[in-house]
GUDO-257351 format. One record per residue (C-alpha): residue number from 1; x, y, z; residue in one letter. Coordinates in steps of 0.05 Angstrom, whole numbers, plus 32768, in hexadecimal, padded with zeros to 4 digits. Each point is the difference from the previous one (the first is absolute). Last residue first. Layout:
N
+-----+------+------+------+--------+
| num |    x |    y |    z | residu |
+-----+------+------+------+--------+
| NUM |    X |    Y |    Z |      A |
...
+-----+------+------+------+--------+
END
This chain:
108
+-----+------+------+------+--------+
| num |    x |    y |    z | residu |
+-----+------+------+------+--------+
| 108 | 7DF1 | 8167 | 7D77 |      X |
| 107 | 802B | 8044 | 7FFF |      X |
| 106 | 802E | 7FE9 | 803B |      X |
| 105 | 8014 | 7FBD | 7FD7 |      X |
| 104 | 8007 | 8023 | 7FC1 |      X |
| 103 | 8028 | 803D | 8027 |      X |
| 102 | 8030 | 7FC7 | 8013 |      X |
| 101 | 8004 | 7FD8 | 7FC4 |      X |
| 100 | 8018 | 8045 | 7FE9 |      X |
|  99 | 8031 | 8016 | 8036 |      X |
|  98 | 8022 | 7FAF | 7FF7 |      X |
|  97 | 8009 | 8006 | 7FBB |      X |
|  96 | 8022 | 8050 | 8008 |      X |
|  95 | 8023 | 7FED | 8038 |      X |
|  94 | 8021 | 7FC2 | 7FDD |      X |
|  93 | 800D | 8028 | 7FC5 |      X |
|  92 | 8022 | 8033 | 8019 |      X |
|  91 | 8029 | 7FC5 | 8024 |      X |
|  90 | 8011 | 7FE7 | 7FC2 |      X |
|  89 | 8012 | 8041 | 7FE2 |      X |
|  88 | 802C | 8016 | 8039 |      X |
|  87 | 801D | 7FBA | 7FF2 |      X |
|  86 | 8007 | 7FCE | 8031 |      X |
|  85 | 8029 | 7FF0 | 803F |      X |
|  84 | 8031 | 8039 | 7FEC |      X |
|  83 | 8001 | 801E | 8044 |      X |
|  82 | 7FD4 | 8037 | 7FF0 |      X |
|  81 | 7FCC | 7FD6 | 7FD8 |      X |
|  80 | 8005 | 7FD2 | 8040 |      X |
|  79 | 7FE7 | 803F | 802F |      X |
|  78 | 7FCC | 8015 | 7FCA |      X |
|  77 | 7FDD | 7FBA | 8007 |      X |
|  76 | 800B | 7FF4 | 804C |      X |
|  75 | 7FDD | 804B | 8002 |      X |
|  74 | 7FD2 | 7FEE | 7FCF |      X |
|  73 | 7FE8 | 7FC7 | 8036 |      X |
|  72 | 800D | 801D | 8043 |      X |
|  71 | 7FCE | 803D | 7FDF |      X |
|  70 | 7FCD | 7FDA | 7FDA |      X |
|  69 | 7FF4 | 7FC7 | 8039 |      X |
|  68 | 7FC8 | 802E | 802B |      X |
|  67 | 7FD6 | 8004 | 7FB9 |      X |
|  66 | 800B | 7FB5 | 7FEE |      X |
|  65 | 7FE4 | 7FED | 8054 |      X |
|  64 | 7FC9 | 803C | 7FF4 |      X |
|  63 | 7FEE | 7FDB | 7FBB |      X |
|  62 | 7FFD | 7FB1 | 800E |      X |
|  61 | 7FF0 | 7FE0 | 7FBD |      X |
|  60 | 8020 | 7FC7 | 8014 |      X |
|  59 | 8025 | 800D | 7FBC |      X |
|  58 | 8016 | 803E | 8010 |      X |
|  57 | 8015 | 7FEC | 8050 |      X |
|  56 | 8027 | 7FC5 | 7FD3 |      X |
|  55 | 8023 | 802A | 7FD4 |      X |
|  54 | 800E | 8035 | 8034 |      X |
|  53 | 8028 | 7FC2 | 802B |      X |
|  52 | 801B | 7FED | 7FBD |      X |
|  51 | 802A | 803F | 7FF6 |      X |
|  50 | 800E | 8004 | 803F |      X |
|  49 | 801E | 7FBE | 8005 |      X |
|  48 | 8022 | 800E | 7FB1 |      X |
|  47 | 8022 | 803F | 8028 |      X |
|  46 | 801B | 7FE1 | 8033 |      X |
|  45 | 801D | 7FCA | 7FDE |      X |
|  44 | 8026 | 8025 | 7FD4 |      X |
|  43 | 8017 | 8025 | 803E |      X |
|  42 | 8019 | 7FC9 | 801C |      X |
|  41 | 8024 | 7FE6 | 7FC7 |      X |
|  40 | 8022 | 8040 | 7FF1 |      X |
|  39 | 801F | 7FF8 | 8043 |      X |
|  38 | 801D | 7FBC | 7FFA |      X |
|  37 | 8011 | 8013 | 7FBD |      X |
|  36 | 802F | 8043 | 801D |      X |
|  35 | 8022 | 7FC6 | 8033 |      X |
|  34 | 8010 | 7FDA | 7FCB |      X |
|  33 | 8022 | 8033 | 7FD5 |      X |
|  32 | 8019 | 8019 | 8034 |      X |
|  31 | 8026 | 7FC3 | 8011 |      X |
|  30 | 8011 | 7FEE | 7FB4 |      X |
|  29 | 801E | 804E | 7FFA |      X |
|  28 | 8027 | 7FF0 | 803E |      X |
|  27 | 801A | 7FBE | 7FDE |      X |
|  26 | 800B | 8027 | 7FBF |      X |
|  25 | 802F | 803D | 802B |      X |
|  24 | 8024 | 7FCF | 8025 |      X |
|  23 | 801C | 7FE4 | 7FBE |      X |
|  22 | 7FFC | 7FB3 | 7FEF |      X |
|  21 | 7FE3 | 8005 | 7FBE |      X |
|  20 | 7FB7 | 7FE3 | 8008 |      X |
|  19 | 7FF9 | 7FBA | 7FF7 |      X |
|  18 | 7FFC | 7FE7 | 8045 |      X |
|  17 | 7FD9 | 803A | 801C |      X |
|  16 | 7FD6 | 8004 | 7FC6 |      X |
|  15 | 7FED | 7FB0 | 800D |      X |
|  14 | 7FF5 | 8015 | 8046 |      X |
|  13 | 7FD2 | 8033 | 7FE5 |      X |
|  12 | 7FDA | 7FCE | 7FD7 |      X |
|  11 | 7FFF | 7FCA | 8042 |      X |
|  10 | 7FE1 | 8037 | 8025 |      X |
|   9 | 7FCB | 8012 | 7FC1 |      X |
|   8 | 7FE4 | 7FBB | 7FFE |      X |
|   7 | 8016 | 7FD7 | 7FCB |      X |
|   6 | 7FE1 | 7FE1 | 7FBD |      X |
|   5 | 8000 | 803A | 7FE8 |      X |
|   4 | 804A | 7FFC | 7FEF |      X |
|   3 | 7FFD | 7FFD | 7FBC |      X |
|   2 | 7FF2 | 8047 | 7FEB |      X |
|   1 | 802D | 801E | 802D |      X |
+-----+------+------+------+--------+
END
């Protein structure tokens, strides 16, 4: 797939579709595979809009609004390590970055 990223990912799969071996077991494969990317997709997103929305209450400097966002937040973050989102490292690190600017902001 490395030249075709010039398409969007429904034209890709119909391309899969097409070139695929014709059995019913690849074109149900290609469905769930689509279906399973529509769902990682919103998760991903999820996550990187929680992400941010600490981010930004951090950087506003606001401390109750960062302290009431810790628990939706690391739980989006241990939720998508679960799933296979991200790493259990990554998201280790994620809490851990986020628990210290955190403490920084609540310490000031």
């Amino acid at each position: 797939m490395a030249g075709w990223s010039h398409l969007t990912r429904a034209s890709r799969c119909d391309i899969l579709r097409i070139r695929m071996a014709n059995t019913v077991t690849a074109l149900k494969r290609v469905r769930i595979t689509e279906r399973r990317t529509a769902v990682n997709q919103t998760r991903k997103t999820r996550l990187r809009h929680g992400i941010r929305k600490m981010r930004r209450l951090l950087e506003a400097k606001d401390a109750k609004g960062a302290t009431a966002a810790v628990p939706t937040t690391f739980s989006l973050i241990d939720r998508a390590a679960k799933w296979g989102i991200i790493k259990k490292n990554t998201a280790a690190r994620y809490k851990s970055r986020l628990t210290i600017r955190l403490r920084k902001l609540a310490a000031a």
